[in-house]
Structure formats: C-alpha cells, structure tokens
C-alpha positions as YAML, in Angstrom:
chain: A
units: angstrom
residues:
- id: 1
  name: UNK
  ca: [-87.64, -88.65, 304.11]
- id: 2
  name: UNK
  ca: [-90.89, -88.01, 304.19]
- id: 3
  name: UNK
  ca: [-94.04, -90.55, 302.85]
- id: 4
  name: UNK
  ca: [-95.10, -88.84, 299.48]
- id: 5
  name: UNK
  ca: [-90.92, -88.14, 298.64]
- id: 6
  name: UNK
  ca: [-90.53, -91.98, 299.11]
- id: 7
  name: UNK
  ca: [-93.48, -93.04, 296.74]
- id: 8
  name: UNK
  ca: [-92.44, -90.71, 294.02]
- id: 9
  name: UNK
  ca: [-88.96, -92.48, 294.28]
- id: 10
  name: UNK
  ca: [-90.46, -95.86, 294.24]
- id: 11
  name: UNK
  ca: [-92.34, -95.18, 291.32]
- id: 12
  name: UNK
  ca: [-89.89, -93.41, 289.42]
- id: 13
  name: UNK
  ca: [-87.88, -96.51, 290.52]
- id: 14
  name: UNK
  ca: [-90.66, -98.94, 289.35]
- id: 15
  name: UNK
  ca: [-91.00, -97.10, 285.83]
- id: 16
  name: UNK
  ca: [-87.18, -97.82, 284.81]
- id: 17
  name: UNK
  ca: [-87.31, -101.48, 286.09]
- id: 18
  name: UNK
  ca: [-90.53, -102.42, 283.96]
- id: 19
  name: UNK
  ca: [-88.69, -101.44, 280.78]
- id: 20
  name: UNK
  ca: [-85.61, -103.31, 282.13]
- id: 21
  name: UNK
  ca: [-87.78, -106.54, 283.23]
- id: 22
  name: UNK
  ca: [-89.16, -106.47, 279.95]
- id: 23
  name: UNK
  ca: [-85.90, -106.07, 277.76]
- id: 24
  name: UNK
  ca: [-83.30, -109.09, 278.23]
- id: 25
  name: UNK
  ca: [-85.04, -111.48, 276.35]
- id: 26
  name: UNK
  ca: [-85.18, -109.31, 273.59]
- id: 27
  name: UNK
  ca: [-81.50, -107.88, 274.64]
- id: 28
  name: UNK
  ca: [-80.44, -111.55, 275.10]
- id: 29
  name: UNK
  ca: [-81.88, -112.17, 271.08]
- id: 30
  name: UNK
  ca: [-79.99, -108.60, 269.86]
- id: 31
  name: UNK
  ca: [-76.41, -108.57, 271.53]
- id: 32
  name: UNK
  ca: [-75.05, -111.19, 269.37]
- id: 33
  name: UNK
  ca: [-76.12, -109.15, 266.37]
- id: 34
  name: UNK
  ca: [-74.78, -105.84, 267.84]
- id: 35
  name: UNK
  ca: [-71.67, -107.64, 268.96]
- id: 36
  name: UNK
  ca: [-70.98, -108.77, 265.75]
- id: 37
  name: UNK
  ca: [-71.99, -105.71, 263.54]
- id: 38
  name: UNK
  ca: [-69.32, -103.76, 266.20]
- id: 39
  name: UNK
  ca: [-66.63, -106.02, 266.28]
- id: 40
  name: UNK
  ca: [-66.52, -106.78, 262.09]
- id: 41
  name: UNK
  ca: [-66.60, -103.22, 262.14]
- id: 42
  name: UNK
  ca: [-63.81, -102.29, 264.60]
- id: 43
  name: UNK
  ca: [-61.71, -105.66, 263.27]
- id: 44
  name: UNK
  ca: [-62.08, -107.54, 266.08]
- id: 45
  name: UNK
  ca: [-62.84, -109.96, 264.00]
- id: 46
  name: UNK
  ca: [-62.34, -113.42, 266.68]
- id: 47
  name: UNK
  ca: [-64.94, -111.91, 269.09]
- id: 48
  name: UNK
  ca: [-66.90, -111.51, 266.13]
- id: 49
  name: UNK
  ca: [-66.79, -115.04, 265.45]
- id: 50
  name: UNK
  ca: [-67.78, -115.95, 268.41]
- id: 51
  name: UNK
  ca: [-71.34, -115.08, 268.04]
- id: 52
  name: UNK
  ca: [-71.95, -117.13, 264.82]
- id: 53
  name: UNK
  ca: [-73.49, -120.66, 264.96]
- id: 54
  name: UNK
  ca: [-71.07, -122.41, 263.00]
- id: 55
  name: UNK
  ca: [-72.39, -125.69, 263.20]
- id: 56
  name: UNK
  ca: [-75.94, -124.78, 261.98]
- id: 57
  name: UNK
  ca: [-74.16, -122.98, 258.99]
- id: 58
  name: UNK
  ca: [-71.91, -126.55, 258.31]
- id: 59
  name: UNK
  ca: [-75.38, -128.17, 258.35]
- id: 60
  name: UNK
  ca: [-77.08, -126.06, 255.89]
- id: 61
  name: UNK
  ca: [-74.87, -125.71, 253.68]
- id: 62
  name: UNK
  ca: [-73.91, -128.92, 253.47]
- id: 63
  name: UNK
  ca: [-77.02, -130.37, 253.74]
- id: 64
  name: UNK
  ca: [-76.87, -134.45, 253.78]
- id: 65
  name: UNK
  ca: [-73.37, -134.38, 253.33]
- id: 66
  name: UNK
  ca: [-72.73, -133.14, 256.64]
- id: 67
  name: UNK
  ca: [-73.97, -136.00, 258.84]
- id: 68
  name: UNK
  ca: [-71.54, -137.96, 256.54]
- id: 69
  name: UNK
  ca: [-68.75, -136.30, 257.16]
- id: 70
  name: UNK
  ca: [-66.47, -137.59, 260.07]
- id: 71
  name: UNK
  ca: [-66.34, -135.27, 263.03]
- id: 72
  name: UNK
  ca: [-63.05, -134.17, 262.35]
- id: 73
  name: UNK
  ca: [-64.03, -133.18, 258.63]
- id: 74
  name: UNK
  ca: [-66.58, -131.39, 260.30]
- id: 75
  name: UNK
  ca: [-64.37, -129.40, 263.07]
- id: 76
  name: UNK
  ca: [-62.35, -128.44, 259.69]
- id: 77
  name: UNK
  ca: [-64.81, -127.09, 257.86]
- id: 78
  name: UNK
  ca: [-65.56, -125.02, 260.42]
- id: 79
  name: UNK
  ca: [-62.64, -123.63, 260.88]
- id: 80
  name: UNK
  ca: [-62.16, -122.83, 257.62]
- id: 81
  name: UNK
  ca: [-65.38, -121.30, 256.64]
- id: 82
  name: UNK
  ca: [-64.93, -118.88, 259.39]
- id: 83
  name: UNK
  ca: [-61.54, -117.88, 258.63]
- id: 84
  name: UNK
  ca: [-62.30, -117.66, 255.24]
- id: 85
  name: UNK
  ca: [-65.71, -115.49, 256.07]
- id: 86
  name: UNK
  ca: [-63.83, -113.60, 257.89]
- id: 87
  name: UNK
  ca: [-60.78, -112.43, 255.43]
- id: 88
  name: UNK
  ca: [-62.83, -112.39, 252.54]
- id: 89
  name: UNK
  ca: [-66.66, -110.69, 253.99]
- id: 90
  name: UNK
  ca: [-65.40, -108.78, 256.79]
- id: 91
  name: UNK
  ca: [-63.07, -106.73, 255.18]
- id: 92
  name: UNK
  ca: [-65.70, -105.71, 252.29]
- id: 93
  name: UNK
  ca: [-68.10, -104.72, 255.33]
- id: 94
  name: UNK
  ca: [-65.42, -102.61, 256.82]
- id: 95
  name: UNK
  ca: [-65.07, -100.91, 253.63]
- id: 96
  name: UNK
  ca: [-69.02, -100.46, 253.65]
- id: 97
  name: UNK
  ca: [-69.04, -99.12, 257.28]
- id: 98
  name: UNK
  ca: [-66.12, -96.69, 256.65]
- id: 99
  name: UNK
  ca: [-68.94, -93.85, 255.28]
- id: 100
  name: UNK
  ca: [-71.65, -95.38, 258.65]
- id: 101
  name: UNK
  ca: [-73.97, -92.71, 259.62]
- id: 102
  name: UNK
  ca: [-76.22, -95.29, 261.81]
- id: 103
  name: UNK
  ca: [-77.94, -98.25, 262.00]
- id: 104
  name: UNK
  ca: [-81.16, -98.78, 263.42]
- id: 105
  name: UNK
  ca: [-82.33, -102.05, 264.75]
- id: 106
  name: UNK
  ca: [-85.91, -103.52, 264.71]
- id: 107
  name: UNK
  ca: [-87.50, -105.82, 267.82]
- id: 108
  name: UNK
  ca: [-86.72, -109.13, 267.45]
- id: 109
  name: UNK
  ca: [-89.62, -111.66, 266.28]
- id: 110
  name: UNK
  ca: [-88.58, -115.12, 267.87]
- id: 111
  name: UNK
  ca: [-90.11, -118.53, 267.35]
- id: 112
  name: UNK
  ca: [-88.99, -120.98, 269.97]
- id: 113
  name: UNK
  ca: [-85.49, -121.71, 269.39]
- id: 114
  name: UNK
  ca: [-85.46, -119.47, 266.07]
- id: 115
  name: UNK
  ca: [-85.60, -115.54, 265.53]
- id: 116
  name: UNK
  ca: [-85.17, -112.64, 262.92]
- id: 117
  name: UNK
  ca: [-83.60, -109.34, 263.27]
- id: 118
  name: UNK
  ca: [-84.05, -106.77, 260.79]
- id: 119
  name: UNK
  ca: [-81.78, -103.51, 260.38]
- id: 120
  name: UNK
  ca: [-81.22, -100.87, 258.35]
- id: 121
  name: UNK
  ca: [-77.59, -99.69, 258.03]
- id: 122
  name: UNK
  ca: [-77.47, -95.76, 256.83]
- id: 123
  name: UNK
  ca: [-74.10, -95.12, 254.89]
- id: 124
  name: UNK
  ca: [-73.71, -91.45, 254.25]
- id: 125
  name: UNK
  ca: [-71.52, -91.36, 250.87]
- id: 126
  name: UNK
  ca: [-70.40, -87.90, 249.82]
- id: 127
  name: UNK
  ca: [-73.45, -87.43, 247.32]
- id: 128
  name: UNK
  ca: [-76.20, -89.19, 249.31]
- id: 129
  name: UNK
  ca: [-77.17, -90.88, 251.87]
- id: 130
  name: UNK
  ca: [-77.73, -95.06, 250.85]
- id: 131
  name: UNK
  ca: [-80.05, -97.48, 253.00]
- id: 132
  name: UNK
  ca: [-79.03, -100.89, 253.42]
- id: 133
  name: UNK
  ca: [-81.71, -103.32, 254.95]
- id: 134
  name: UNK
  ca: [-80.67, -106.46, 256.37]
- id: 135
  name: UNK
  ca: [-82.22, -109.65, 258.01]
- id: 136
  name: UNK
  ca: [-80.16, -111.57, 260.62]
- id: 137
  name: UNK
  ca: [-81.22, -115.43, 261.57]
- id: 138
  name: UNK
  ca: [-80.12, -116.73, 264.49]
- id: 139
  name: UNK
  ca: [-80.62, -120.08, 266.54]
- id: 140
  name: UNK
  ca: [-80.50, -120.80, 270.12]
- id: 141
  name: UNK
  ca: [-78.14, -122.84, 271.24]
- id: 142
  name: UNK
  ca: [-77.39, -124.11, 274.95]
- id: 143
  name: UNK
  ca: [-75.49, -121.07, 276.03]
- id: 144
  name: UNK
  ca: [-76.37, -117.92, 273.24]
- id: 145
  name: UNK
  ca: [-78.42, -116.63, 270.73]
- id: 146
  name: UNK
  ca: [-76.31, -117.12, 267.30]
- id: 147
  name: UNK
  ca: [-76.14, -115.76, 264.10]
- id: 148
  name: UNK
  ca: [-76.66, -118.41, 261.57]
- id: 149
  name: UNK
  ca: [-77.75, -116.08, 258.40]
- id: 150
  name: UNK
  ca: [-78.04, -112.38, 256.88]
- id: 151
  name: UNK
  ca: [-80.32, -111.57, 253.95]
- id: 152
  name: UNK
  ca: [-79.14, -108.36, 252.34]
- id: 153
  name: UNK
  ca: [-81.55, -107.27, 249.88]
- id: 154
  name: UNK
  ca: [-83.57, -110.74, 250.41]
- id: 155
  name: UNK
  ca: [-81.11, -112.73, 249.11]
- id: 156
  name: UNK
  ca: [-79.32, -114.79, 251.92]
- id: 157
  name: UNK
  ca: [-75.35, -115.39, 252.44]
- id: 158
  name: UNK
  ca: [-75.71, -118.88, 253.10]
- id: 159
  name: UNK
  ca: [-78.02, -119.90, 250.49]
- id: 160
  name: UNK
  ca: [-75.84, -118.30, 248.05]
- id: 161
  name: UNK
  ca: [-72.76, -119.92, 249.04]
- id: 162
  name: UNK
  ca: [-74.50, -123.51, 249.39]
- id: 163
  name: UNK
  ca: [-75.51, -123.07, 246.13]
- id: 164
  name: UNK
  ca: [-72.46, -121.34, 243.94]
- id: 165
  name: UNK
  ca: [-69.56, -123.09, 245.82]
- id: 166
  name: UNK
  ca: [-70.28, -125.53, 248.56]
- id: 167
  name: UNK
  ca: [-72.62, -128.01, 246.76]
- id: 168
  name: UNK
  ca: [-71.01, -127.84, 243.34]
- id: 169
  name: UNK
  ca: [-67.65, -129.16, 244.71]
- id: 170
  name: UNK
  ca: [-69.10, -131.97, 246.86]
- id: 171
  name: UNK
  ca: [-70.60, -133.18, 244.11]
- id: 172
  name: UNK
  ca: [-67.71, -133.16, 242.27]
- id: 173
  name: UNK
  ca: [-65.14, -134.56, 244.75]
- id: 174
  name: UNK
  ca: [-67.05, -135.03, 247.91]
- id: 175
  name: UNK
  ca: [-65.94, -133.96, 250.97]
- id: 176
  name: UNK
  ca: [-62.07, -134.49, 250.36]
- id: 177
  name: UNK
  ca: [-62.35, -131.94, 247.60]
- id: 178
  name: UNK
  ca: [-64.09, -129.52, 249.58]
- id: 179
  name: UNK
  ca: [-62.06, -128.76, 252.24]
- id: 180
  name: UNK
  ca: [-58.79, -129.37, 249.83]
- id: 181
  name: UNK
  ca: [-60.18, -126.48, 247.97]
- id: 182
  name: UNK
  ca: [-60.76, -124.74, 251.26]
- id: 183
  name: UNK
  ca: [-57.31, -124.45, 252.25]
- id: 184
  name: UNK
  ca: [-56.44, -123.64, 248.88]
- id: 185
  name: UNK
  ca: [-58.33, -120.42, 248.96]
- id: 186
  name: UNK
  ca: [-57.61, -119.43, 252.42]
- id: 187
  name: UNK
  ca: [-53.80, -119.95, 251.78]
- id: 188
  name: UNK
  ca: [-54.24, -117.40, 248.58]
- id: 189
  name: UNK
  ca: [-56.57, -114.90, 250.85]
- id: 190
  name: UNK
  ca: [-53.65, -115.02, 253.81]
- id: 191
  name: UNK
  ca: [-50.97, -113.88, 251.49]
- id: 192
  name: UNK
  ca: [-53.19, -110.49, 250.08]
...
C-alpha cells in the first residue's frame, strides 16, 4: 500500500469512530426506550419489561406508603403492576402501532442519574397521517438506563395512575386493599 492510500484509510477510519466514540452514552440512554417501543410492539412483552424501573414507579406512586410497606408487599406490587401494565397498556399500544409509519427519536437530555427522551410516533390511518409526541423518563440504576415514565400529550402515566387508582385505595384500605384489589383486576384481565 502505498503512504497517501493508507492516510485516506485512516481517516476515513477516524471519521466513523468519532461518531461511534461519541454515541454510547447517548445509545446507552436510548436502547431501553427503543427496546421497549419494539418489543410492546412485536408482543414480546417480558423483554419489554425488563427495561422498566419498577421500583422507582412503586415509589412514586406510592409515595410514603411505600417505605411502609414490608418488602414482600413491595416485591408484589411489583409484580402486579407490571403484569397488569402489560395486559391492559400494551395491548392498546399494539392496536396504536398496527397503522406505524415511523417514529423518530430526539437526543437524549440527561441530568446525572436522570434523563428525557422525546419521540414522535407517525401513525398513518387511512384518511391521514396522526402525530403522537411522547416523553420517556428514565433513571439510572446500577446496571441500565430505565424507563420510569411516558408523558403522552403532557400528561404522564404514572401521575395519572397515582392519582385515579393507587392513592385512592390506600387511603381507603391501606396497603392490604391495594394489592387485594390488584389481583382482583389482573385475575378479570387474564380471563379476556
């Protein structure tokens, strides 16, 4: 090879790795957003689950409460909230994505441990084409970036179940009546 053939290759070399230097931590902050977005989407709805920080969504929406709460109460409600998030939301998002023209992703803003990804989801209907703009929180935990929250059309999934269902039955029965009611629903979801 001769000298000017091997510094064109370097620097065509050089040119892809800066980009690819540059990329994982925002990669690192999008995968568990893409990964979950895919696998709802493709009803693989376990790996799905995966990526979602469970425990940061027991202590929000439980607030106080969840410090109270024994550790096993707390492995249950876990459990439950995702298998109930995932028969009752996933299934309505698969019904969104059946029309999915594409989805575009913006960078990710991240704050320490904290960051925000916005997207907009393009569903092509047979009339038009509708826009669907979504925020995704997630937390670092040891291992992974996490989902914790999505805003769709500013108004966030956790905030709205803390505040219609969660918070209304601990106050009325605590946490025995939560996760009793819990099970309840998840049995009648199972049987659809």
């Amino acid at each position: 090879m001769n000298a000017r053939f091997r510094t064109i290759t370097f620097l065509a070399a050089m040119a892809f790795a800066v980009p690819a230097l540059a990329a994982p931590k925002e990669d690192a902050v999008a995968k568990p957003v893409k990964t979950v977005v895919q696998s709802v989407r493709y009803e693989r709805d376990a790996l799905a689950l995966k990526h979602f920080g469970s425990e940061e969504q027991g202590k929000y929406l439980l607030g106080d409460a969840w410090a109270k709460g024994t550790d096993a109460q707390r492995k249950e409600f876990v459990q439950l909230f995702q298998d109930l998030f995932a028969a009752i939301a996933f299934p309505r998002v698969r019904e969104n994505f059946k029309n999915l023209d594409s989805i575009t992703y913006e960078p990710a803003q991240v704050t320490g441990n904290e960051a925000t990804i916005a997207s907009t989801i393009f569903i092509k209907h047979p009339l038009k084409t509708q826009e669907m703009k979504l925020n995704y929180r997630l937390i670092k935990d040891a291992a992974a970036w996490k989902v914790v929250d999505v805003k769709v059309l500013g108004s966030s999934m956790l905030t709205d179940i803390r505040d219609s269902q969660v918070q209304p039955l601990l106050k009325q029965g605590g946490w025995d009546l939560l996760l009793a009611r819990m099970r309840t629903e998840l049995a009648k979801v199972q049987k659809k």
